[in-house]
C-alpha positions as a Markdown table, in Angstrom:
| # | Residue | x | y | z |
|---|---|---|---|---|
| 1 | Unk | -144.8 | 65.7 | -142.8 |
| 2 | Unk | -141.5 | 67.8 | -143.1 |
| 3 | Unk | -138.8 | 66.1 | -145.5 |
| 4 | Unk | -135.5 | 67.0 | -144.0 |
| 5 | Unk | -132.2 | 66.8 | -146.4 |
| 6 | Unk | -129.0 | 66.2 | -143.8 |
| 7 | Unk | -125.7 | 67.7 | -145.9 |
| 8 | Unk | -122.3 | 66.9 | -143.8 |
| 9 | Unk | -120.3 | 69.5 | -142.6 |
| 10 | Unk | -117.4 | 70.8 | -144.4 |
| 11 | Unk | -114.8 | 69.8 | -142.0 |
| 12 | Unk | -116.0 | 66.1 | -141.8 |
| 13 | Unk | -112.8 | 64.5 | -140.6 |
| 14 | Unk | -111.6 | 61.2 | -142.5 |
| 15 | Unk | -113.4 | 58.8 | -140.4 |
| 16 | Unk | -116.7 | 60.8 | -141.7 |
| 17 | Unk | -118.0 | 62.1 | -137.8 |
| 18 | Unk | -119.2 | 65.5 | -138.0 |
| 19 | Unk | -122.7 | 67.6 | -137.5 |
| 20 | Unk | -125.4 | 68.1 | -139.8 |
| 21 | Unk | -127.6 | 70.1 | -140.6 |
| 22 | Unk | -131.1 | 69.9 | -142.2 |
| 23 | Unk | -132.9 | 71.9 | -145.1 |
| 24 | Unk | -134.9 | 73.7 | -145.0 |
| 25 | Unk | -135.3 | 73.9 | -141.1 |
| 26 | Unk | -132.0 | 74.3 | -139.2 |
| 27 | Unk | -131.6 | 71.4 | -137.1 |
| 28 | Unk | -128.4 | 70.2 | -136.3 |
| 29 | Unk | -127.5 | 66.3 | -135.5 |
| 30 | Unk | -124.6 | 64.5 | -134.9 |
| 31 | Unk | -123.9 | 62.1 | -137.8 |
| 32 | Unk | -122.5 | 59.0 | -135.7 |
| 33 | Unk | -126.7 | 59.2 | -134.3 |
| 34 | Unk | -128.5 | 59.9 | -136.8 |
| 35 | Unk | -132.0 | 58.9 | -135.2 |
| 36 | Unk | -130.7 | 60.9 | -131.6 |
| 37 | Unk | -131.5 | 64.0 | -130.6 |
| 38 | Unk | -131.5 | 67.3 | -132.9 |
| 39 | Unk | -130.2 | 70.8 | -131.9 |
| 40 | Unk | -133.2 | 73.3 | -132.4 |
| 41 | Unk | -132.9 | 76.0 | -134.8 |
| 42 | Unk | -132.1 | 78.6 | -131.9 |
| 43 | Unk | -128.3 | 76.4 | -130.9 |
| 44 | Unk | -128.1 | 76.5 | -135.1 |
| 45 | Unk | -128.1 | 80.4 | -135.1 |
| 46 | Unk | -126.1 | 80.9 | -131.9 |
| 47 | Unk | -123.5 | 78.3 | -133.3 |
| 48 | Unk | -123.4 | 80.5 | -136.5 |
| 49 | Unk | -123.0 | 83.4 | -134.9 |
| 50 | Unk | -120.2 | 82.5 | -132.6 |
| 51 | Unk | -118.8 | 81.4 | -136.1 |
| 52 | Unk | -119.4 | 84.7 | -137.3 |
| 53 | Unk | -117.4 | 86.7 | -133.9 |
| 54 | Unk | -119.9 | 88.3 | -132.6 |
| 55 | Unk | -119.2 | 87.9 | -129.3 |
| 56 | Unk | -116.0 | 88.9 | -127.4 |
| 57 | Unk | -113.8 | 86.7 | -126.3 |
């Protein structure tokens, strides 16, 4: 059984809605549903890369 550790993203607004993501596997979730569905690994990366600009705009 996988363990997953959920840290908050770093622009959590004040009223503490955001996305997280778990360690070690990449899974994202929204915080206000916690037990709803999680974001594969795969949206994880492309999210990060769009972060990143690698893609034109």
């Amino acid at each position: 059984m996988v363990v997953h550790r959920w840290q908050k993203s770093s622009y959590t607004s004040a009223n503490g809605n955001c996305v997280e993501l778990s360690v070690p596997r990449g899974l994202i979730r929204d915080s206000k549903d916690p037990d709803g569905p999680r974001l594969s690994a795969d949206i994880a990366a492309l999210i990060r890369a769009v972060k990143k600009g690698r893609f034109e705009r």
